[in-house]
LUMMITI-808437 format. One record per residue (C-alpha): residue number from 1; residue in three letters; chain; z, y, x. Coordinates in steps of 0.25 Angstrom, whole numbers, plus 5000, padded with zeros to 4 digits. Layout:
N
NODE seq type mol   c3   c2   c1
NODE NUM  ALA   A    Z    Y    X
...
//
This chain:
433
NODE seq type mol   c3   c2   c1
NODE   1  UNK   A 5058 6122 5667
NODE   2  UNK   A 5070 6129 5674
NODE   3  UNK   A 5084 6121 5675
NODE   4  UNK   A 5090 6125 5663
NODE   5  UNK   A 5080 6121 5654
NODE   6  UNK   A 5078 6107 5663
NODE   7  UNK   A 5094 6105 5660
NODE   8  UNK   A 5091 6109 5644
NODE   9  UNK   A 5079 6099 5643
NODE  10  UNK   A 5089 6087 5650
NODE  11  UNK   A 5100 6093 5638
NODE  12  UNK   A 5089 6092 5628
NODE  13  UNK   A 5087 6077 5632
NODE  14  UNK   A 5101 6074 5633
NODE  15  UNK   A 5103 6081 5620
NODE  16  UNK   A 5095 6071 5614
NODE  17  UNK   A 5083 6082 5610
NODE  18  UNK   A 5073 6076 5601
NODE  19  UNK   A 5060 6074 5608
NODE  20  UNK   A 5047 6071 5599
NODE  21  UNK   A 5048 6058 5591
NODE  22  UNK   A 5044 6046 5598
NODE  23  UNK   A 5029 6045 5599
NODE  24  UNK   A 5022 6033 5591
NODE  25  UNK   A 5012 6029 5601
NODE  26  UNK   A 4997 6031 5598
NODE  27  UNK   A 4986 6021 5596
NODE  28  UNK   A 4973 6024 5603
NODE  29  UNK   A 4962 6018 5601
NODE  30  UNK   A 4950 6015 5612
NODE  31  UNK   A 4936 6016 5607
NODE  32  UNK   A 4924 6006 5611
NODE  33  UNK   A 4911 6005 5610
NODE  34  UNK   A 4904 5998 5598
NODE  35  UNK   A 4902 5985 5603
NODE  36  UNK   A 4913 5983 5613
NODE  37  UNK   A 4927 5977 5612
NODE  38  UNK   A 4935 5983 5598
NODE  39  UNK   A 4945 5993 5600
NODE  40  UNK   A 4955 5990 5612
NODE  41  UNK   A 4970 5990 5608
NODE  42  UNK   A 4976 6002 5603
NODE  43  UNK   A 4984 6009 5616
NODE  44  UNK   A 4998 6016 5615
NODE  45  UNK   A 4999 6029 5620
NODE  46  UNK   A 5014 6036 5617
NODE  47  UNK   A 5013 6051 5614
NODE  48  UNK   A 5022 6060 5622
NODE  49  UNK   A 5037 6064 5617
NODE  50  UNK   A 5039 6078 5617
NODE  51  UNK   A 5051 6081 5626
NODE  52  UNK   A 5057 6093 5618
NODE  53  UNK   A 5068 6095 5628
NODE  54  UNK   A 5059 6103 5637
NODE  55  UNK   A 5053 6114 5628
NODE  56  UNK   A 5068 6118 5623
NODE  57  UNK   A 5073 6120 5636
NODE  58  UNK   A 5060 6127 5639
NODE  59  UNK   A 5066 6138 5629
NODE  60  UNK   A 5078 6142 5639
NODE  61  UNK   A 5073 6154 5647
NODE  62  UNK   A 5078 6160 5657
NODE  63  UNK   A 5077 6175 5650
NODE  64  UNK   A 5084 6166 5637
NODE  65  UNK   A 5096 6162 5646
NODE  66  UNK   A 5097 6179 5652
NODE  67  UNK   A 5095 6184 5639
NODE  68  UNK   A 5110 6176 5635
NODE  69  UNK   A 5115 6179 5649
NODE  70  UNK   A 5113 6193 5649
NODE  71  UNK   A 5122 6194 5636
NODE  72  UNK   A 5135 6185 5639
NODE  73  UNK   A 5133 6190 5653
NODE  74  UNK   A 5132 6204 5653
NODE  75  UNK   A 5144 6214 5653
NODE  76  UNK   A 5147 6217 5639
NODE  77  UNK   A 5150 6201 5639
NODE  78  UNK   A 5162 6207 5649
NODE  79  UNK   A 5161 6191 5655
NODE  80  UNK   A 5165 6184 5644
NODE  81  UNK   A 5180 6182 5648
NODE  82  UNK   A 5189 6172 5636
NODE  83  UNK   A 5194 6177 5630
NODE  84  UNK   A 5188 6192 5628
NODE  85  UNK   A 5176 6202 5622
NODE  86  UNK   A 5165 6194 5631
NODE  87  UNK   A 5169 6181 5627
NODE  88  UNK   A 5169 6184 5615
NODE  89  UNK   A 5155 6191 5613
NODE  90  UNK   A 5148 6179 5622
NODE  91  UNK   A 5155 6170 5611
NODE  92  UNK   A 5149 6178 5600
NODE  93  UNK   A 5136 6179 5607
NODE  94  UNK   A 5134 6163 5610
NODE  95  UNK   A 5139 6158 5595
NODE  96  UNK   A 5129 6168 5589
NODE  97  UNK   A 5118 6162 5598
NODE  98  UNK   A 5121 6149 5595
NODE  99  UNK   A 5121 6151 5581
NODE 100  UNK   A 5108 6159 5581
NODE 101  UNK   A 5101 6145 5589
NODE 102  UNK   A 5105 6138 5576
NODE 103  UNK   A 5117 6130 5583
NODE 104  UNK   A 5128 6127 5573
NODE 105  UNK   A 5142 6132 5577
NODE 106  UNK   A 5152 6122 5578
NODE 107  UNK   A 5164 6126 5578
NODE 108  UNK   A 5172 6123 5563
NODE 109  UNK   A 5183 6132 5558
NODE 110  UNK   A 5179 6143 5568
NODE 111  UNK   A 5177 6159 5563
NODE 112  UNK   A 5164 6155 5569
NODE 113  UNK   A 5158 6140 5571
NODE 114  UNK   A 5153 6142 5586
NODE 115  UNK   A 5166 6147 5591
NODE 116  UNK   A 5177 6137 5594
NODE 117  UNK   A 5190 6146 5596
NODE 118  UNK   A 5202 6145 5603
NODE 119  UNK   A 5212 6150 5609
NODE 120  UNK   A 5218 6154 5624
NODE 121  UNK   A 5228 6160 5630
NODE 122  UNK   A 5226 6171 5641
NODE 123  UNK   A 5237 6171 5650
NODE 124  UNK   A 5238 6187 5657
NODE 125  UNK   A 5244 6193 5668
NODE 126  UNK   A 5253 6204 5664
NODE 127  UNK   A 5251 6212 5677
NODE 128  UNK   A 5263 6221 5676
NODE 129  UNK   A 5273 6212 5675
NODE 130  UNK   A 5268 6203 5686
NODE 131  UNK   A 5275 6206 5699
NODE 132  UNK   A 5279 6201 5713
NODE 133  UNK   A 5293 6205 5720
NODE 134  UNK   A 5292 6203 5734
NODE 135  UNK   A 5304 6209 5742
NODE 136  UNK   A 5309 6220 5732
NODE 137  UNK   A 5295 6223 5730
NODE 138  UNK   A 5286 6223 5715
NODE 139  UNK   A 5273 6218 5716
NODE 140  UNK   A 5263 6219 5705
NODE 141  UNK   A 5252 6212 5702
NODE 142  UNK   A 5238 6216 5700
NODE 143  UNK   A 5241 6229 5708
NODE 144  UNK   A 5251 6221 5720
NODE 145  UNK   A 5244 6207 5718
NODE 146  UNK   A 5233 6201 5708
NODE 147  UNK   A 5238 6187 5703
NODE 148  UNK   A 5230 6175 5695
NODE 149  UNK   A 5239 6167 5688
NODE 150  UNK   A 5235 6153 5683
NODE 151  UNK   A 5250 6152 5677
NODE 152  UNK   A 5264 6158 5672
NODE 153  UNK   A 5269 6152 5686
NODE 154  UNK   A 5276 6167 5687
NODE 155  UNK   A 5277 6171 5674
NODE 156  UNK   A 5293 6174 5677
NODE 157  UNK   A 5297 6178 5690
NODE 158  UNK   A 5295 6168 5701
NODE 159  UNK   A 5300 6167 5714
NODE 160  UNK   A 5289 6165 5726
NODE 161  UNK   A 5290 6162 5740
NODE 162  UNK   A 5275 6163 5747
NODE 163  UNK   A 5271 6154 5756
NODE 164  UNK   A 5259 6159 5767
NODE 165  UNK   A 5247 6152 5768
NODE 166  UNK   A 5239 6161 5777
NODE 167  UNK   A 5225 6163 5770
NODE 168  UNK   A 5228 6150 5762
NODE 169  UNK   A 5213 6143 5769
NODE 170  UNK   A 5211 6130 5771
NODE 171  UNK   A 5199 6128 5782
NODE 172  UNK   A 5194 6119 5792
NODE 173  UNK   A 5193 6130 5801
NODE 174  UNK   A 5206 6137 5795
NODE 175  UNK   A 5219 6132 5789
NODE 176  UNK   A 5231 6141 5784
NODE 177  UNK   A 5237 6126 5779
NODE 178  UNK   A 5237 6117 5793
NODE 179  UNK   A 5249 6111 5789
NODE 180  UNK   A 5256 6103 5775
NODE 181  UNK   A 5264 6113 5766
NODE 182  UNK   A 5265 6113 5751
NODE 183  UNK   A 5262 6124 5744
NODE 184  UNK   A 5264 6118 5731
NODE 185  UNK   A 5270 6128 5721
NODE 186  UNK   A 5272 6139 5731
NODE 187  UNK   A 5265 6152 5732
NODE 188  UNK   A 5258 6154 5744
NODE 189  UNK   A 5251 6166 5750
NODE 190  UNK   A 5239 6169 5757
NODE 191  UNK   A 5230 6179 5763
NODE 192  UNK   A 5217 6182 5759
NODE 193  UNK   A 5204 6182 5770
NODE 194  UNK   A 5202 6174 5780
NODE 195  UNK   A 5207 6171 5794
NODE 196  UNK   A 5200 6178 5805
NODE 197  UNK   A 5198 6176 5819
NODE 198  UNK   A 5202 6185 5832
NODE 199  UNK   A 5188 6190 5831
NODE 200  UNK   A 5190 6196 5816
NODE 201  UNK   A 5180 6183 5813
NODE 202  UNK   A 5183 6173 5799
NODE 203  UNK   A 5189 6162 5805
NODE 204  UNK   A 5182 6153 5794
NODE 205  UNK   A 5167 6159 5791
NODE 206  UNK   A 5156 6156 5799
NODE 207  UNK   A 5153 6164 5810
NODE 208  UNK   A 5168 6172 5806
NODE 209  UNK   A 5161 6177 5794
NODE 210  UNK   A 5170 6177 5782
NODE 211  UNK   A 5173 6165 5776
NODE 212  UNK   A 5175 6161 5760
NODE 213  UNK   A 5190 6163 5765
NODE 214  UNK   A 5187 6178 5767
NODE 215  UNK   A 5185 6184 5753
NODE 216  UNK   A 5194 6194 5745
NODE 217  UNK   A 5190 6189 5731
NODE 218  UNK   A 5189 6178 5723
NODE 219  UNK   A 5182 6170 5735
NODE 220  UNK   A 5197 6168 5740
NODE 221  UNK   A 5201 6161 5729
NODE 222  UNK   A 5191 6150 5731
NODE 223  UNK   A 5188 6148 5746
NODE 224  UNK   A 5205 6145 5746
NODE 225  UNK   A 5206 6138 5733
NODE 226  UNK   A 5204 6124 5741
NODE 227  UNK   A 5216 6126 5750
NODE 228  UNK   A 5225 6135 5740
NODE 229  UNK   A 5223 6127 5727
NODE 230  UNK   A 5229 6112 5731
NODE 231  UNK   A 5240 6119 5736
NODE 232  UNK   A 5247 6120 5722
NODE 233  UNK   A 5253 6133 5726
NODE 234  UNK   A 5258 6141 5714
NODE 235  UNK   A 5253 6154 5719
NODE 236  UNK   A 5242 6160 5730
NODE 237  UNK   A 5245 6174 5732
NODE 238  UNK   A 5234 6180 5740
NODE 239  UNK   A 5235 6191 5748
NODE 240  UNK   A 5225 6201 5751
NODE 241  UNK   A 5222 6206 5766
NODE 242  UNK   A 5220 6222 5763
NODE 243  UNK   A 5222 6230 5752
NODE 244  UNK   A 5208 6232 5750
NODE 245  UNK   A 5205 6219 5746
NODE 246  UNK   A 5218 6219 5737
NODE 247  UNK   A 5211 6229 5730
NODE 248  UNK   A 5200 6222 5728
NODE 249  UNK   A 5207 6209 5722
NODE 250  UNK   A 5204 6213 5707
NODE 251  UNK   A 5188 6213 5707
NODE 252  UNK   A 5187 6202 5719
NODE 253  UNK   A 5197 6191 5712
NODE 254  UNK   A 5193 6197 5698
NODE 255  UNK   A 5188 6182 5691
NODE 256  UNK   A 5202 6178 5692
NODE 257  UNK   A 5210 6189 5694
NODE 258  UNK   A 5212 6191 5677
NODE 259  UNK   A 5225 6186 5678
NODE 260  UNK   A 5225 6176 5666
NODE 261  UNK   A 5223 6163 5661
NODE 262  UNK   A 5218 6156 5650
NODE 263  UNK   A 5224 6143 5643
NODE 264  UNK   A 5224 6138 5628
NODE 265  UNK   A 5236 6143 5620
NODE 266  UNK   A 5247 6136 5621
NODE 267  UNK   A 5243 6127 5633
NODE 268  UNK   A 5248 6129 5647
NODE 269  UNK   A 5240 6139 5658
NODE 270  UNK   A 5234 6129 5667
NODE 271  UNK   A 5238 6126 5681
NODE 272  UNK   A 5233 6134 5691
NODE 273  UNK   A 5236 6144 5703
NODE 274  UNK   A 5242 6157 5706
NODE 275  UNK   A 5233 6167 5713
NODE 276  UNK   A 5239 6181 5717
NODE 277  UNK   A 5230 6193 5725
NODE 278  UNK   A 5239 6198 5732
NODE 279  UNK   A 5240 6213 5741
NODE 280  UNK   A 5243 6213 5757
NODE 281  UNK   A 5253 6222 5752
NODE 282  UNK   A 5260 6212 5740
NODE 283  UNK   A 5256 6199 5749
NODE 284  UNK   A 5262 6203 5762
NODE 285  UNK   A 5275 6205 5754
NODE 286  UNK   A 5275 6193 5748
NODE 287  UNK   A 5275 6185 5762
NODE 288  UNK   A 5284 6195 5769
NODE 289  UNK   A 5274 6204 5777
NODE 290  UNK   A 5266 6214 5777
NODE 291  UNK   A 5252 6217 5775
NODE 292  UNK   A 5250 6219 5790
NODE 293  UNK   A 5260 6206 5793
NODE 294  UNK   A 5247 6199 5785
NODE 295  UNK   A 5236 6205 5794
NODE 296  UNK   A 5245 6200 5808
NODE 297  UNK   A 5244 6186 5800
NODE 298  UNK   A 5228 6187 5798
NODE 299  UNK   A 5227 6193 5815
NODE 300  UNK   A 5238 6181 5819
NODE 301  UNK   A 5227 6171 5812
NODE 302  UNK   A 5215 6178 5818
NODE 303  UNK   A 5222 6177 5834
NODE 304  UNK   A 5225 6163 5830
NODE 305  UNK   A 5211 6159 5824
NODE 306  UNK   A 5219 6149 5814
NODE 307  UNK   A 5232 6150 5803
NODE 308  UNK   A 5242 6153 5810
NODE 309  UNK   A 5258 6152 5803
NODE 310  UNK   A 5263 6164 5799
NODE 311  UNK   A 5277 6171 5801
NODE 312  UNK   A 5278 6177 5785
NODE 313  UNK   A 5289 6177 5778
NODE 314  UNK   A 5285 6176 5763
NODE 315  UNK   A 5296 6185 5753
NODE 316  UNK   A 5302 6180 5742
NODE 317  UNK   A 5295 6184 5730
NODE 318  UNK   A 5295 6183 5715
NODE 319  UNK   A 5284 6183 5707
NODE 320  UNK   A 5282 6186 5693
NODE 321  UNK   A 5266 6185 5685
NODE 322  UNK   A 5267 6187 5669
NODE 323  UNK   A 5255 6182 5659
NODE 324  UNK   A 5255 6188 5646
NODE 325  UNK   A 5246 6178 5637
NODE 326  UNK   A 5237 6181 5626
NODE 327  UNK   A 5230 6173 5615
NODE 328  UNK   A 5215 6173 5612
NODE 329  UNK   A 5203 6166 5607
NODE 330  UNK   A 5190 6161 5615
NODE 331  UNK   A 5179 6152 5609
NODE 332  UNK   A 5170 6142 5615
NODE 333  UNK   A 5156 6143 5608
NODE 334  UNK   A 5148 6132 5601
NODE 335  UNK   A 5135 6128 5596
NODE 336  UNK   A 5129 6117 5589
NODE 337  UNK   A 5116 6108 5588
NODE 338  UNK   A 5118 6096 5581
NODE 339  UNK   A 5111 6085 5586
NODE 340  UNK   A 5102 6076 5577
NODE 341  UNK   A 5106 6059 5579
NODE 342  UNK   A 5116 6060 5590
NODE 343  UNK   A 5121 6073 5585
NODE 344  UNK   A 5136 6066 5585
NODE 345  UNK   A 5134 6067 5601
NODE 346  UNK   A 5137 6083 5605
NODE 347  UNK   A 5130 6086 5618
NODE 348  UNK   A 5139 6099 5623
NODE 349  UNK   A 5133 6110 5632
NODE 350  UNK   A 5142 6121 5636
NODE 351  UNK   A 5144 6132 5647
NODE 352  UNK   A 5156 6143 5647
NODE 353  UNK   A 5153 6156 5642
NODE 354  UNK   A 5167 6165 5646
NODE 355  UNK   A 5167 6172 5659
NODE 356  UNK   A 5177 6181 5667
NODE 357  UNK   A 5178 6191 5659
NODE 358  UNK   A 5179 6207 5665
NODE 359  UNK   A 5188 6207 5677
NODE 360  UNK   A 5192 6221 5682
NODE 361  UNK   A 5181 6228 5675
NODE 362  UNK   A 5170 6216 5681
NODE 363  UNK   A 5162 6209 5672
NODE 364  UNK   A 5161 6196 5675
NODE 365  UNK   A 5149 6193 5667
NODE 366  UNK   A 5149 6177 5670
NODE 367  UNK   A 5133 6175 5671
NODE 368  UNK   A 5133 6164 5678
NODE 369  UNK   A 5147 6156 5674
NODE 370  UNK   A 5146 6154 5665
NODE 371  UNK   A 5134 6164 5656
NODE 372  UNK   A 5122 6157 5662
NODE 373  UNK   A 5129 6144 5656
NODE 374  UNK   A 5131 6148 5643
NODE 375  UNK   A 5117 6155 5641
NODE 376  UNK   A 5112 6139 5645
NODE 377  UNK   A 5120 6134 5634
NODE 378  UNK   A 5114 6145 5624
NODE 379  UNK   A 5101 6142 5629
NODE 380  UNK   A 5100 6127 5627
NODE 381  UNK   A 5107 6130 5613
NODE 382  UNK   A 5095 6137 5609
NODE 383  UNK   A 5085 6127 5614
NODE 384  UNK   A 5093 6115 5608
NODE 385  UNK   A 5092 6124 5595
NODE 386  UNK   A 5080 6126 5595
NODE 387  UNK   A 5075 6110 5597
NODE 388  UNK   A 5082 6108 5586
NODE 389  UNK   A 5077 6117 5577
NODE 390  UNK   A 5063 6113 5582
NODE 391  UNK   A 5068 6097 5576
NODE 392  UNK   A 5070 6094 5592
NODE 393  UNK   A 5086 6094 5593
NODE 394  UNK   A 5096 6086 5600
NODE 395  UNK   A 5100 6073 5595
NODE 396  UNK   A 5114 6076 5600
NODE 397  UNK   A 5121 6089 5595
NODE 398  UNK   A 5125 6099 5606
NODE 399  UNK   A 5135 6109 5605
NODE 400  UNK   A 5134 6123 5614
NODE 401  UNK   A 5147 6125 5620
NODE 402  UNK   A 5149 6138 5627
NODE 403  UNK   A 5164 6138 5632
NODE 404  UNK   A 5175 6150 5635
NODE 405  UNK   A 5188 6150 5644
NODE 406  UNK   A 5180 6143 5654
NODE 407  UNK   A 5183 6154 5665
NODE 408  UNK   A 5197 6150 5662
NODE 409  UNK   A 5197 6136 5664
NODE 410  UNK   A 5188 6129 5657
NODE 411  UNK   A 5194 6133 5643
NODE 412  UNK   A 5184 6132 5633
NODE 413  UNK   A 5178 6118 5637
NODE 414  UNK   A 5193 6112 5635
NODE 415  UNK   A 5194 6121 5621
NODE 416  UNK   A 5183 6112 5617
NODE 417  UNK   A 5185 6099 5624
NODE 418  UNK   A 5200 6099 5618
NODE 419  UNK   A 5195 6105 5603
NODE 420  UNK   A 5180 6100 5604
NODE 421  UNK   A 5171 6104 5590
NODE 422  UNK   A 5161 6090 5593
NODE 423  UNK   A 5170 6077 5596
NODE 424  UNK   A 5170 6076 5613
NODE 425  UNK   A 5166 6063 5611
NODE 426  UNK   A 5155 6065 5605
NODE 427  UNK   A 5151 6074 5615
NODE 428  UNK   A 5140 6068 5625
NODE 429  UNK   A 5141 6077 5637
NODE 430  UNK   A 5145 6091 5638
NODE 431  UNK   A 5135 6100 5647
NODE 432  UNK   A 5141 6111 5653
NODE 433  UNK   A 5133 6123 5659
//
């Protein structure tokens, strides 16, 4: 049996499945020979309880899960982003196969029963009016800089003053933060790469191959994210070392690089930091150089073989980053299979079905996070169906939760915890895939 329909049989079981009814054990009777002792005392022998939970899960296929995969996966789902046409259609497509299993649809006082609405807020950089003025000089961003803001911090012009942090890394082998400082609500500034020894050699891979440290695109994000994100800086501009690889911000930071953010309407925008992408151009402005002051930075840190200070002077800047918001409706989708003497008890299984979305003309198709999930979901909802059909359902009831807005924080699970159709204390456990 392959792992999937292991974890659904363990479901079934936990689920309470109905096996076959307890066995009335048999008499058997031994015979003897005319003559001899009289029939021996009858011995018990138990017939065998069918285990139902093993057939059902045998029904989830490999070519069944592929089959759903290919559908919410494929490119005229355009990745499911919250919010948009794909997310739409997958909603459609999972209510109607829920439905068609026999599941009841849950949801009261919806247009439809297996959608439970509601709405958010997307929170949008208005790129043209989202500047940067350094010495006399107008910066704009998406063509000067790329910015991905977690707030409305400079939604009105705002005065900055950058502090260096060299390439912002915090290594056993390399540190740009040897001594104490507090960057708490200051914008710093850093350069993307990695420091390089005399030789032309990563400092920080093995063998002076390149490290985590050394990538262009979204890797950069994360291999700093343990040293740049308990600084509790209010911004991390990040500059670019050619314009070459400027150019190729857009596709390599496109999962992040959307330049919104979702919250529930009228509830604030959750905490968070201030990334901007920035030119060698746009960054060596902003700390008083030049694109070639930079590079003698990068060769003095080679010669030295460690970070060294640095003679910058970062310029005055002010800053200003407009959202524009708009208002939509998203949905969580549901099914139901009413249990039978513990059906007050509501066994949740549920995986996210929204995804990035198109990002620069890419699809991002979201297979795997969180497709292969979902199709799970729809799966086990078809066998649990059909053992009750078949007069072997649950004795608990179970509801199929497939969640939106997770890609932008975990949306969807909090819609229903905070507005829940089925009492959370009545909830037994929620398994999430």
């Amino acid at each position: 049996m392959n792992k999937l329909s292991s974890f659904t049989a363990v479901l079934l079981l936990a689920a309470g499945t109905v096996a076959a009814q307890a066995p009335t054990p048999s008499k058997v009777k031994i015979k003897t020979k005319k003559g001899r002792q009289t029939e021996a005392a009858p011995v018990l022998v138990p017939a065998v309880a069918t285990d139902w939970s093993l057939p059902y899960a045998a029904t989830i296929t490999v070519e069944g899960l592929k089959k759903d995969l290919d559908i919410l996966a494929s490119d005229e789902y355009e990745g499911r982003e919250t919010g948009k046409k794909g997310q739409k259609m997958a909603a459609d497509y999972l209510a109607k196969a829920f439905a068609e299993y026999g599941l009841t649809g849950p949801v009261p006082s919806s247009d439809n029963a297996y959608l439970q609405h509601f709405d958010m807020n997307r929170s949008l950089l208005d790129a043209g009016a989202s500047t940067v003025k350094v010495g006399g000089k107008t910066y704009q961003a998406n063509k000067d800089f790329y910015p991905f803001l977690a707030d409305d911090t400079f939604a009105a012009p705002t005065a900055v003053k950058p502090v260096f942090i060299g390439y912002g890394i915090k290594d056993d082998k390399y540190s740009d933060f040897t001594s104490a400082a507090d960057y708490r609500g200051k914008d710093v500034v850093l350069l993307l790469g990695e420091p390089l020894d005399a030789k032309g050699k990563a400092m920080l891979g093995a063998d002076g191959k390149p490290s985590r440290y050394a990538s262009m695109d979204i890797g950069a994000l994360t291999a700093r994210q343990a040293s740049i994100i308990p600084m509790g800086a209010r911004s991390v501009t990040m500059i670019l070392p050619t314009a070459e690889a400027f150019a190729k911000v857009p596709t390599g930071f496109a999962a992040v690089l959307n330049g919104e953010q979702l919250t529930f309407v009228g509830k604030k925008k959750r905490p968070g930091l201030n990334f901007v992408l920035a030119s060698p151009e746009y960054g060596a402005k902003l700390l008083g150089t030049t694109p070639a002051g930079l590079e003698q930075y990068r060769k003095a840190v080679a010669k030295a073989g460690k970070a060294i200070p640095f003679t910058f002077k970062p310029a005055a800047a002010t800053v200003q980053m407009v959202m524009k918001d708009e208002v939509f409706t998203t949905e969580n989708v549901l099914g139901y299979l009413e249990g039978t003497d513990k059906k007050d008890e509501v066994l949740v299984v549920s995986a996210h079905y929204d995804h990035l979305g198109v990002k620069n003309g890419v699809v991002f198709n979201g297979a795997d996070d969180d497709g292969s999930g979902t199709v799970s979901v729809l799966a086990m909802a078809r066998a649990f169906a059909q053992a009750k059909k078949d007069g072997h359902g649950p004795r608990r009831s179970i509801l199929f939760l497939a969640n939106t807005g997770e890609e932008e924080g975990l949306l969807g699970s909090q819609y229903y915890t905070e507005n829940p159709i089925f009492p959370i204390a009545n909830t037994v456990t929620n398994i999430k895939i």
